[in-house]
N, C-alpha and C positions, 0 to 999 in steps of 0.2 A: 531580425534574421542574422543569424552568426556567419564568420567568413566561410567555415563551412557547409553553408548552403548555400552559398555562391560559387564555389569554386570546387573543382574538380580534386582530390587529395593526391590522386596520381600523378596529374600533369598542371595543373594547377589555372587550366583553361577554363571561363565560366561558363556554366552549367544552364542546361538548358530543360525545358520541362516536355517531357513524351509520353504518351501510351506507350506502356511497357509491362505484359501480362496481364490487362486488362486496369490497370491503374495508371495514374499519370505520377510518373516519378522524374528525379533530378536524373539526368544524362551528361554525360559530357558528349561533344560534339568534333571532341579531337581525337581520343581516345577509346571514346564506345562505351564506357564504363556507366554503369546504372547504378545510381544510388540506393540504399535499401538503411529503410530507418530502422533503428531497433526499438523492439518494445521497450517499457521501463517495466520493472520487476520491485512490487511494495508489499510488504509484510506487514498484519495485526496478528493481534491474538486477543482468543478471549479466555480471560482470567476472570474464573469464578468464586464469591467468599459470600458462603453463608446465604447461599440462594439467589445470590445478585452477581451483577459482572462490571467489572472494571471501566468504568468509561471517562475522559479525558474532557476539559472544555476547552477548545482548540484558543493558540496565542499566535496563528499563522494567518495569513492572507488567503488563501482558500478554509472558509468554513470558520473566519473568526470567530468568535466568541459562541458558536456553534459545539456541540457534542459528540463526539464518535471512541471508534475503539481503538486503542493505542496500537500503533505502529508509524513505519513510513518509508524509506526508500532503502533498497540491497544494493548495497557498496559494491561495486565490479569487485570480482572474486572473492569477494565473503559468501559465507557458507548462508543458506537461507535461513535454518533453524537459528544460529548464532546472529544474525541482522533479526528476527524479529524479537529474541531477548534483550539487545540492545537496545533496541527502541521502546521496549514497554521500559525497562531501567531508566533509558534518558529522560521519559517523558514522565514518570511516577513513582520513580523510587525504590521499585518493589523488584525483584530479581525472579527470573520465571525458569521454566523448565519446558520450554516447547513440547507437545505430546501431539497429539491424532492430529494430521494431515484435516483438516475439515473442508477446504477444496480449494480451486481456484477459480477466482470471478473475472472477469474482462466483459466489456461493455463495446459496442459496435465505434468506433469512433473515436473510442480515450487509446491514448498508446500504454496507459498503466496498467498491467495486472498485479489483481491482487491474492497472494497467498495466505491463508485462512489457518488457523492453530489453534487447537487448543492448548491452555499451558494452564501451568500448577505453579503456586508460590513456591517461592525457595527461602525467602529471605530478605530482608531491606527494610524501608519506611517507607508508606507513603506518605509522598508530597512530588508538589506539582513542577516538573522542571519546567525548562526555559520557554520549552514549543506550547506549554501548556496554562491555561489561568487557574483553573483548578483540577482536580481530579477525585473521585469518589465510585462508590459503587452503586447500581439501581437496578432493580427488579424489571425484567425484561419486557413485562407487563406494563411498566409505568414510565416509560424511557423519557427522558428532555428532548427537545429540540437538536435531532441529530443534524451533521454536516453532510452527511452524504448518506441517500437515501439506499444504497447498496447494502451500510451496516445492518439496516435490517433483515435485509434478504440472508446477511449472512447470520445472523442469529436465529433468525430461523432456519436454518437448514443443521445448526448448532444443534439446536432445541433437538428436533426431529431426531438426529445422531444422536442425542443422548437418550429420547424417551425409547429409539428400538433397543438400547440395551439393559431397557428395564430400570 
């Protein structure tokens, strides 16, 4: 727990825990001020080549040596399309071009949402950066051992988006 959630940022009294809105949130008890956590805000995309899509084999502590699709966290006040070409670039090399909104996922519980892209190469190499052990591409039919069971949901919803345009 960071001193932030012990302490009031206003008056710097600690914080107390209430129903507030039907949820139990931090309070200060000097002040009156209700805390209100912010969501976090994460970016992939799927980058397709030659009938397959871009996927990552994770070099992070959630979803080690596990499979998903490139992305990761939007930097306060970066733009969302520019954080999720950053992140496929950091993590593989390969320079995108963000394209169709494909949606946004969020889960009851996790404070991460996540923003869905499709993108088109631009340019670069692949190879695997730092966040990542390897990276490659695979038939969405025959996928590895993803890290997080959402990629699916969102490749499928990909798929669909792409078979209504024929």
């Amino acid at each position: 727990m960071n001193l932030q959630d012990k302490f009031c940022p206003s008056c710097a009294a600690a914080l107390e825990t209430k129903e507030v809105f039907g949820h139990e949130r931090p309070v200060c008890p000097d002040c009156a001020r209700v805390i209100f956590y912010d969501p976090k805000v994460a970016v992939i995309c799927i980058v397709p080549r030659d009938g397959k899509v871009l996927m990552i084999r994770r070099a992070t502590d959630q979803g080690y040596g596990l499979w998903g699709l490139p992305g990761g966290y939007v930097d306060r006040g970066e733009v969302v399309e520019m954080a999720a070409a950053r992140e496929v670039w950091e993590e593989t090399g390969l320079r995108v071009e963000p394209e169709e909104l494909i949606g946004l996922f969020s889960v009851g519980g996790d404070p991460v949402m996540v923003v869905v892209y499709d993108a088109q190469e631009t340019g670069g190499e692949l190879e695997a950066g730092p966040e990542a052990l390897e990276v490659g591409f695979f038939d969405i039919e025959d996928l590895p051992e993803l890290a997080f069971p959402r990629d699916q949901d969102v490749l499928t919803k990909w798929q669909a988006s792409k078979d209504q345009k024929g």
